[in-house]
N, C-alpha and C positions, 0 to 999 in steps of 0.2 A: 400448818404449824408455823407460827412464827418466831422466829429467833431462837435465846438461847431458852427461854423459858419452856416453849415451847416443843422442846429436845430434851428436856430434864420432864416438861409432862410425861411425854411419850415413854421415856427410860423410867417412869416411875408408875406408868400404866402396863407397859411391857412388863416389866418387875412382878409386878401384883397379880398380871394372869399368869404368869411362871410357877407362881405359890398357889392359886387355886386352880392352876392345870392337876395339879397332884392331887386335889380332891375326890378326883371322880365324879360317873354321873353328870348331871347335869351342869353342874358347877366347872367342872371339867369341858364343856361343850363351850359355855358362856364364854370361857374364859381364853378358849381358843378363837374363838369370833372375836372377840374383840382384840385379841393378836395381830387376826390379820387385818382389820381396820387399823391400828395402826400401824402395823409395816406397811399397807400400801400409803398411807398417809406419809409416812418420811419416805417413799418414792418419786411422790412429787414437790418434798419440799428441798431447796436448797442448804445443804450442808458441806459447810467446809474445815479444812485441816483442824482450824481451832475447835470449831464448835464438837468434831470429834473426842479431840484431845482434851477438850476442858468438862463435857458431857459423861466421856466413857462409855455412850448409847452402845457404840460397837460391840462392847462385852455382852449385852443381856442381847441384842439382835443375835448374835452367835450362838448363846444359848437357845433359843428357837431355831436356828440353821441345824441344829441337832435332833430336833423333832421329828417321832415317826412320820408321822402324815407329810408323803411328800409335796403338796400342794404348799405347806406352812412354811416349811425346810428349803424350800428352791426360793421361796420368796423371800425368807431373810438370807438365803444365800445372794441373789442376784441385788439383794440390797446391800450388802457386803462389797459384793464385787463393782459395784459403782461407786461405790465412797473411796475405796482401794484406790480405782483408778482417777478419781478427783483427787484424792493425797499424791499422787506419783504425778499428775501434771501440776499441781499447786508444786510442788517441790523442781521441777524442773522449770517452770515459770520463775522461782525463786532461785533459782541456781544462774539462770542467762542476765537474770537483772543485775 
C-alpha cells in the first residue's frame, strides 16, 4: 500500500467486505478473505499520525477487531495496537522537539 491513496483503497475495500460479510454463504467467506489480505497488507505498510487522522482507516479496522472469528479480530486488533503505539511515539517525538 502506498500512501495516502493507498489507505483510502484499503478503508474502502475493508468497508465493502463489512457489507458483504452480512450476506452470508459464500459471499460472506469471500468477503472475509479478503479482510484479511488486507489487514495484513496495512501490517506491513507504513502509517502515520496523519495518514490515520486524515484516512479514518482506524474506525472500519475496529470494526473488524469486533469480528467473531478470532483469527480476523486479533489481527485487526494487533493492527490497532501498533498504529496506537506509532501515535503515542509520534506524539512524544513531537512533544521533545
Amino acid at each position: 500500500l502506498d500512501g495516502m491513496a493507498g489507505l483510502v483503497e484499503a478503508r474502502e475495500g475493508l468497508k465493502d467486505s463489512l457489507e458483504r460479510k452480512a450476506l452470508k454463504g459464500m459471499q460472506a467467506i469471500k468477503a472475509e478473505r479478503e479482510a484479511v489480505a488486507w489487514l495484513k497488507g496495512l501490517m506491513d505498510a507504513e502509517v502515520g499520525p496523519a495518514e490515520l487522522r486524515d484516512t479514518r482507516i482506524g474506525l472500519v479496522v475496529n470494526e473488524w477487531r469486533k469480528h467473531p472469528e478470532p483469527y480476523i479480530s486479533r489481527l485487526a486488533a494487533a493492527l490497532l495496537s501498533a498504529w496506537k503505539r506509532s501515535w503515542k511515539e509520534a506524539e512524544k517525538a513531537s512533544a521533545k522537539a
